[in-house]
C-alpha positions as CSV (number, residue, x, y, z in Angstrom):
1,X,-161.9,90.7,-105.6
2,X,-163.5,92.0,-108.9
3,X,-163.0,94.2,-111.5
4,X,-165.1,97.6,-111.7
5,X,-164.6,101.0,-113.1
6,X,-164.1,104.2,-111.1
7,X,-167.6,106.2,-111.5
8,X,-167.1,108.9,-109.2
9,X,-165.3,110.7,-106.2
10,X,-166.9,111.1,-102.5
11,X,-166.1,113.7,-100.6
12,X,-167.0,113.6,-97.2
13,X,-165.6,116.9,-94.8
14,X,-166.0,114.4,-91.4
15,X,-164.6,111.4,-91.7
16,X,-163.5,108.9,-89.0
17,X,-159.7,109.9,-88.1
18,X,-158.3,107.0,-89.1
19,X,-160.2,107.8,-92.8
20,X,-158.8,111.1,-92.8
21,X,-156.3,111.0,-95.6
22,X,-158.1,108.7,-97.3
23,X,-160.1,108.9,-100.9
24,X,-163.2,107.5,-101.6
25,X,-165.0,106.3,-105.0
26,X,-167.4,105.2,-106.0
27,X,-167.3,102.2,-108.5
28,X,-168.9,99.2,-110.3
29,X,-168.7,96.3,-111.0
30,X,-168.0,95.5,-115.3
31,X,-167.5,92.6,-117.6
32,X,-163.7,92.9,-118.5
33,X,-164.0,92.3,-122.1
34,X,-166.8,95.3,-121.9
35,X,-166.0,97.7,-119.6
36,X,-169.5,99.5,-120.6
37,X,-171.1,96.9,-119.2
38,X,-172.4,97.4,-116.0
39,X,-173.1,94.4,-113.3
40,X,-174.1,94.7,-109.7
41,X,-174.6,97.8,-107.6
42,X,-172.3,101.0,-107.2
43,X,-169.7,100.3,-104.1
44,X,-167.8,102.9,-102.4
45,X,-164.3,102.1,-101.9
46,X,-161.1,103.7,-100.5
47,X,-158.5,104.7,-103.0
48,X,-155.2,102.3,-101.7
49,X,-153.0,105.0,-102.6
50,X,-152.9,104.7,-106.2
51,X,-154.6,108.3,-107.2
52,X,-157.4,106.2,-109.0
53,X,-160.3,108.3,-110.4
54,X,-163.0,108.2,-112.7
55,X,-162.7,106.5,-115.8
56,X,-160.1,103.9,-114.3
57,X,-160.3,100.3,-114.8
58,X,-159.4,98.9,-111.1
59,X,-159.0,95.8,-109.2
60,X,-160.7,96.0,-105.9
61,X,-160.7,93.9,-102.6
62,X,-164.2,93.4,-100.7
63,X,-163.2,92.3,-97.5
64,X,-162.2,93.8,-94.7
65,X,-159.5,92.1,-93.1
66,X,-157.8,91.8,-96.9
67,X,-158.5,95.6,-97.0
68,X,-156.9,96.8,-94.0
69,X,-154.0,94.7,-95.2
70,X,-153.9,96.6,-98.3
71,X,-153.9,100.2,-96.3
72,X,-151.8,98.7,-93.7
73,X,-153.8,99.6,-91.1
74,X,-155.5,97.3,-89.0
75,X,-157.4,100.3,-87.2
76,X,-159.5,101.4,-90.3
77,X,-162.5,100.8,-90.4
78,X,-162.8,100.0,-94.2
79,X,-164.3,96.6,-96.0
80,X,-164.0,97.6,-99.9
81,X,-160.2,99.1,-101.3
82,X,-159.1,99.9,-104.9
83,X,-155.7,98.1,-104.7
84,X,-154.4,98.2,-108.0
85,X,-155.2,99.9,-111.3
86,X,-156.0,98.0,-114.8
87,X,-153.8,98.1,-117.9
88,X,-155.1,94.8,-119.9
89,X,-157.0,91.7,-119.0
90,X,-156.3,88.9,-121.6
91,X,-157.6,85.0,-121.4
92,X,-156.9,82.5,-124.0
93,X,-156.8,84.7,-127.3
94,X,-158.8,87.5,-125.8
95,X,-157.2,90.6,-125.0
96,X,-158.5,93.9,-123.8
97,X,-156.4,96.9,-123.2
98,X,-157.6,100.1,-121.0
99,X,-154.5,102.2,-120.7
């Protein structure tokens, strides 16, 4: 799991069925105490049925079995889910709020 920000929508008009109510993202990795900084590459992801969209703070799941768990839905084929959205991080006297 990590922590990344929502930089963008996919849309795709053909989709494997299974995908077909599904919405991608794309997102990135970020430090959580500075969510303008940037680690890693940009991952497309499935939106777990939150309504996540850009500018969102999100937890995301990069493994597939853990992912189809999340969709409930072991047809999918899917490896990288947001499955929840970010309202604060906070570790030892550190706090950082996003919503």
């Amino acid at each position: 799991m990590f922590i990344a920000k929502v930089v963008g929508n996919v849309w795709a008009t053909r989709k494997h069925q299974e995908l077909k109510d599904c919405k991608l993202l794309l997102v990135k990795a970020i430090d959580p105490y500075d969510p303008g900084r940037f680690s890693g590459e940009t991952t497309l992801a499935l939106d777990g049925g939150l309504g996540a969209g850009p500018g969102n703070v999100v937890l995301v799941v990069d493994e597939g079995g853990s992912a189809r768990k999340v969709l409930g839905n072991p047809k999918c084929p899917v490896r990288t889910v947001v499955c929840g959205i970010i309202d604060q991080v906070s570790s030892k006297n550190e706090v950082k709020k996003y919503a």
